[in-house]
N, C-alpha and C positions, 0 to 999 in steps of 0.2 A: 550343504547344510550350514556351513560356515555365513554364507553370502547370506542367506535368510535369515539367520539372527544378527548379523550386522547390519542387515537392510533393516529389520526391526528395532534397533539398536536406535539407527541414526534418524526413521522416518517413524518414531513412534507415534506421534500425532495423525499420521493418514494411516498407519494400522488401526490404532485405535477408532477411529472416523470410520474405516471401513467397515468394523465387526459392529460396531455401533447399528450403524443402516443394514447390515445382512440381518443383525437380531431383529435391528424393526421392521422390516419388510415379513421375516419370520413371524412376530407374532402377529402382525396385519394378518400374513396367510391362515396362521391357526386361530386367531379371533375369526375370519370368514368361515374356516370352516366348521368350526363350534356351532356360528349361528346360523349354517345354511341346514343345520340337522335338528332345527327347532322352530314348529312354526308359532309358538305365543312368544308376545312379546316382550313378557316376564321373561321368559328364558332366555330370548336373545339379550337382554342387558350386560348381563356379566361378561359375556365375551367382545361386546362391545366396549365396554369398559377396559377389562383386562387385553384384548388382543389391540384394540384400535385405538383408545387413548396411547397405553402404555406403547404402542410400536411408532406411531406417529411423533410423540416424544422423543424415542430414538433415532429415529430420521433426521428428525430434526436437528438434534444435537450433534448428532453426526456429521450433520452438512454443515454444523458453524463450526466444527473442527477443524474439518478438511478447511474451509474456508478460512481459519485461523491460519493455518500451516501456510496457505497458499502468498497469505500477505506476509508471514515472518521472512519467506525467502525472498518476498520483491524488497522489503525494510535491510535485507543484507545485501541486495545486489545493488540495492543505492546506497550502503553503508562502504561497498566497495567500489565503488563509481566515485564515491566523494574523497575516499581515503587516494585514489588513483590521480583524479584533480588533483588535490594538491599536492601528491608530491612531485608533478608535473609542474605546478607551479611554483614549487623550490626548487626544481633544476632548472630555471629558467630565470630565477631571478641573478641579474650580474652583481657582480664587486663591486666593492666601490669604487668608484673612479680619482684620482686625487687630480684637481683642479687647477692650472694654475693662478698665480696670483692675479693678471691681470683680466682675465676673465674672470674669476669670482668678486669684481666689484659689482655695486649694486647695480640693478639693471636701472633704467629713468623710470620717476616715478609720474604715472599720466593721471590726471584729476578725475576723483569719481564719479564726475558729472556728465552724463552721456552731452555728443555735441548738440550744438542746436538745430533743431528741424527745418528744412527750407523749404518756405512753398514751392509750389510746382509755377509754371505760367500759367497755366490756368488758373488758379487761384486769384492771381496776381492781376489778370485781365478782368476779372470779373469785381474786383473790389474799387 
């Protein structure tokens, strides 16, 4: 008994979801059979109204719940995928290293100008 209200506890959203779609399936059933025990059309209204708007509604909402539910755990299992990165990526980053002097002078500095382009021979032949 304990597990079932903990389970209820932690997964209220697909409970709730679930009893949602069993009511509306419920009053789908008892809206059918309200209107299968009336043959004018006046009569069947109301239980169409009441059993099959109102159960279809509940379906409904029920399946965006469950469907809520189902993205909040994939939103935490990439919230723990990312928290996992990086702290994979801060055990990985080294210390600093201290440099000596004669390698830390500047390295040469090369002009920003890409070199110049050579024609090929063939170019070369044909001009």
């Amino acid at each position: 008994m304990k597990n079932v209200i903990r389970l209820l506890r932690t997964q209220w959203d697909r409970a709730g979801a679930a009893a949602l779609v069993i009511t509306g399936l419920l009053a789908l059933l008892l809206g059918w059979i309200g209107m299968s025990g009336s043959v004018l059309t006046y009569e069947q209204l109301p239980f169409l109204l009441s059993g099959g708007l109102v159960g279809l509604s509940l379906v409904t909402v029920g399946t965006g719940l469950w469907l809520s539910a189902d993205m909040r755990d994939e939103w935490r299992r990439i919230d723990r995928l990312e928290e996992a990165l990086e702290n994979s990526r801060s055990e990985q980053e080294a210390p600093d290293i201290l440099i000596p002097e004669a390698a830390s002078a500047d390295p040469p500095r090369h002009s920003a100008q890409p070199p110049p382009r050579r024609e090929s021979a063939r170019h070369t032949a044909l001009s």
